[in-house]
C-alpha positions as a Markdown table, in Angstrom:
| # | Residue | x | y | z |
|---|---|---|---|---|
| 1 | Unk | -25.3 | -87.8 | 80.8 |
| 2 | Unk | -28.2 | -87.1 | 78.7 |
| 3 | Unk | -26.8 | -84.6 | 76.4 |
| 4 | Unk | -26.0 | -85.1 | 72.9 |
| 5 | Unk | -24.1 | -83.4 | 70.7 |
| 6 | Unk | -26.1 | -82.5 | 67.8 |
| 7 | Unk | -28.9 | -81.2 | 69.8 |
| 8 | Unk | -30.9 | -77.8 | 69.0 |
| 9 | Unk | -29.3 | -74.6 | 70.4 |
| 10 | Unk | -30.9 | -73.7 | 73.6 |
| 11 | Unk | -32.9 | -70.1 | 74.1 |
| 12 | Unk | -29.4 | -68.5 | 75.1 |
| 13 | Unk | -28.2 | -69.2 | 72.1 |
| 14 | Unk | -31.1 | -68.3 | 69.9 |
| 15 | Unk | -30.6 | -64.9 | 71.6 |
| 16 | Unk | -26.8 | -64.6 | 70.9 |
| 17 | Unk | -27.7 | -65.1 | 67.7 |
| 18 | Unk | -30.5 | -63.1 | 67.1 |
| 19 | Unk | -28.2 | -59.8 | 68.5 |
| 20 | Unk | -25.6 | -60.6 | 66.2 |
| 21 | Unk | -28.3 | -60.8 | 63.5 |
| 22 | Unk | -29.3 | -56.6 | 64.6 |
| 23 | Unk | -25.9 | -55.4 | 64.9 |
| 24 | Unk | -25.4 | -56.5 | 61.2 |
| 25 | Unk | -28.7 | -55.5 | 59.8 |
| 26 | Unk | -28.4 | -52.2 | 60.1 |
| 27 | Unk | -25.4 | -52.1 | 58.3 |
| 28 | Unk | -27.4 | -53.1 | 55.4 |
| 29 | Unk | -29.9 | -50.7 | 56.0 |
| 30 | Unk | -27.5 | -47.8 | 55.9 |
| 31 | Unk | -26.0 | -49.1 | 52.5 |
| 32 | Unk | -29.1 | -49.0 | 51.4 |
| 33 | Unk | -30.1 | -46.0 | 52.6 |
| 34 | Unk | -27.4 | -44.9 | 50.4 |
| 35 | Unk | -28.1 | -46.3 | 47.7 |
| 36 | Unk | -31.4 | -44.3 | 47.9 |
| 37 | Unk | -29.7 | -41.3 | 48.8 |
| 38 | Unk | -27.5 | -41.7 | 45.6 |
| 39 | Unk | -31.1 | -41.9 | 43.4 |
| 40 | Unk | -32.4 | -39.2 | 44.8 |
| 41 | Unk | -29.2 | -36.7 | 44.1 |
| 42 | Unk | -29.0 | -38.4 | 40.8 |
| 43 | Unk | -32.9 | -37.6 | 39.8 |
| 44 | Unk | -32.5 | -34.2 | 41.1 |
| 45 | Unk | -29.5 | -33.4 | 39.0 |
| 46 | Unk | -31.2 | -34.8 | 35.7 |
| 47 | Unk | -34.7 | -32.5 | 36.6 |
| 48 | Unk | -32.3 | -29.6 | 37.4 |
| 49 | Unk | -30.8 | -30.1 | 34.4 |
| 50 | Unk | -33.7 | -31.0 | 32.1 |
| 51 | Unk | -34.7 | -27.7 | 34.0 |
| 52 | Unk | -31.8 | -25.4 | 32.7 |
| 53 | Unk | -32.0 | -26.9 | 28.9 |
| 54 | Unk | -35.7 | -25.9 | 28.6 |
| 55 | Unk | -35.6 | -22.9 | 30.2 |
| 56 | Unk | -32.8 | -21.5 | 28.1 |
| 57 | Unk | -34.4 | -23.0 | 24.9 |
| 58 | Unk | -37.7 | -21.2 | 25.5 |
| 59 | Unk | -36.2 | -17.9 | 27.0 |
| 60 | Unk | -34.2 | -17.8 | 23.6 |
| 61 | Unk | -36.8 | -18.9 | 21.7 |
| 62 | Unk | -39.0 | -15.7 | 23.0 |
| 63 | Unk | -35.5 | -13.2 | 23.1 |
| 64 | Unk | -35.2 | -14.3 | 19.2 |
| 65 | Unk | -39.3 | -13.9 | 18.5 |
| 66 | Unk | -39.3 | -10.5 | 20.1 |
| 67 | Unk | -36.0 | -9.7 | 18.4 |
| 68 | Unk | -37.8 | -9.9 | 15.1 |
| 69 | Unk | -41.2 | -8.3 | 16.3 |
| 70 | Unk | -39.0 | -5.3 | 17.3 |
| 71 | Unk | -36.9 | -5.2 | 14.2 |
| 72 | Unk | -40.0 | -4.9 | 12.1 |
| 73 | Unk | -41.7 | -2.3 | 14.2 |
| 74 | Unk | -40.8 | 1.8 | 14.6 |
| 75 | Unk | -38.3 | 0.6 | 17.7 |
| 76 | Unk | -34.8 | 2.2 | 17.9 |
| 77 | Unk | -32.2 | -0.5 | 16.4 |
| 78 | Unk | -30.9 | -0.7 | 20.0 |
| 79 | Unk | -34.0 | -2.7 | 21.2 |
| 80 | Unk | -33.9 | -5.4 | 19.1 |
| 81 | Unk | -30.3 | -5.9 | 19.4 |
| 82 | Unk | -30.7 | -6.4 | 23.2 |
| 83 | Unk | -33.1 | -9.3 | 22.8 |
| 84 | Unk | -30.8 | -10.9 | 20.5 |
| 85 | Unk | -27.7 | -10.5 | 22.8 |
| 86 | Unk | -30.5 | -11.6 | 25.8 |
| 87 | Unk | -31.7 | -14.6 | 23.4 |
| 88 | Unk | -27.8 | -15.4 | 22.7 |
| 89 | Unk | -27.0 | -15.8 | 26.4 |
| 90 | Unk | -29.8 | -17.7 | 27.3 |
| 91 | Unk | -29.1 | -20.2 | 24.5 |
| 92 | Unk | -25.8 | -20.5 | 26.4 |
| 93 | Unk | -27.1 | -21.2 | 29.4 |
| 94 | Unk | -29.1 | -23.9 | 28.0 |
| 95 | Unk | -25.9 | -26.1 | 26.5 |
| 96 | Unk | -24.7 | -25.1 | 29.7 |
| 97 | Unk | -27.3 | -27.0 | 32.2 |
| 98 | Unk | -27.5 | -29.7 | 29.1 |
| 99 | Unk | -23.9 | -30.4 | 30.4 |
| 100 | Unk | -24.6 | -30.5 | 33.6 |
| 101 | Unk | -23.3 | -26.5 | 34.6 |
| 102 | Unk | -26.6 | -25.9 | 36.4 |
| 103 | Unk | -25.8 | -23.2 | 38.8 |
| 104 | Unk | -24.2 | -21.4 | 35.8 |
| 105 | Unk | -26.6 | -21.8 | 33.6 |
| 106 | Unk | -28.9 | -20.1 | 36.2 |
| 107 | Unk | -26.8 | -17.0 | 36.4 |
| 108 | Unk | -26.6 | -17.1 | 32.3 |
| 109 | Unk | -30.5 | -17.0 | 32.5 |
| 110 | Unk | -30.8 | -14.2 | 34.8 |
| 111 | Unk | -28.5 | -12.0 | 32.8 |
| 112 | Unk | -30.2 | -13.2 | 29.7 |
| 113 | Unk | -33.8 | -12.0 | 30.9 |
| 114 | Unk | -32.3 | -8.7 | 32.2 |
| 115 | Unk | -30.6 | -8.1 | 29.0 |
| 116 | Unk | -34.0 | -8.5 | 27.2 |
| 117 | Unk | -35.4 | -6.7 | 29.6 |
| 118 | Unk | -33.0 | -3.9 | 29.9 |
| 119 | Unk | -33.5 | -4.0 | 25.7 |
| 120 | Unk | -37.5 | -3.6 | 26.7 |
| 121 | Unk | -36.5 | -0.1 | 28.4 |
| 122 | Unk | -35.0 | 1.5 | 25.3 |
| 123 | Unk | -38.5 | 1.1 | 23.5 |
């Protein structure tokens, strides 16, 4: 008998093992494809919010400087009362989507703007 005991594995084995080897991998390629997945969602919820606070700061920022444009001008007191109730609400929704309430916020900024621009009508 020539064999010996510590020899190399032969080509059977270096198969065996390379299967095993692809059955695991991809295992580690799915955690890590959620691991990515997880990154993604988590920078999309920061833009969405980062989204929210600025839009609601500069919709209330313009509901507030047309609020004392109109209050100044020959407009009926109604007008600029609107674009401060619009300007209110959209500040709202922008502490909202700071907090993370992004789909809220949304709606808060659509009611805002027609507020304003339901204030706009009365002119």
């Amino acid at each position: 008998m020539s064999g010996r005991t510590d020899s190399v594995a032969g080509p059977a084995e270096a198969e065996a093992e390379a299967e095993e080897a692809e059955r695991t991998e991809p295992a580690v390629r799915h955690e890590e494809d959620e691991l990515e997945d997880d990154a993604e969602f988590y920078d999309e919820a920061r833009r969405a919010r980062w989204l929210a606070t600025g839009t609601g700061a500069l919709l209330a920022l313009a509901g507030v400087a047309a609020a004392l444009l109109r209050l100044t001008g020959p407009a009926p007191a109604l007008v600029p009362v609107a674009y401060a109730i619009g300007a209110a609400v959209c500040a709202a929704a922008a502490v909202l989507g700071a907090r993370g309430r992004t789909r809220r916020a949304l709606w808060l900024l659509i009611a805002g703007t027609m507020i304003m621009a339901l204030g706009d009508q009365f002119d």
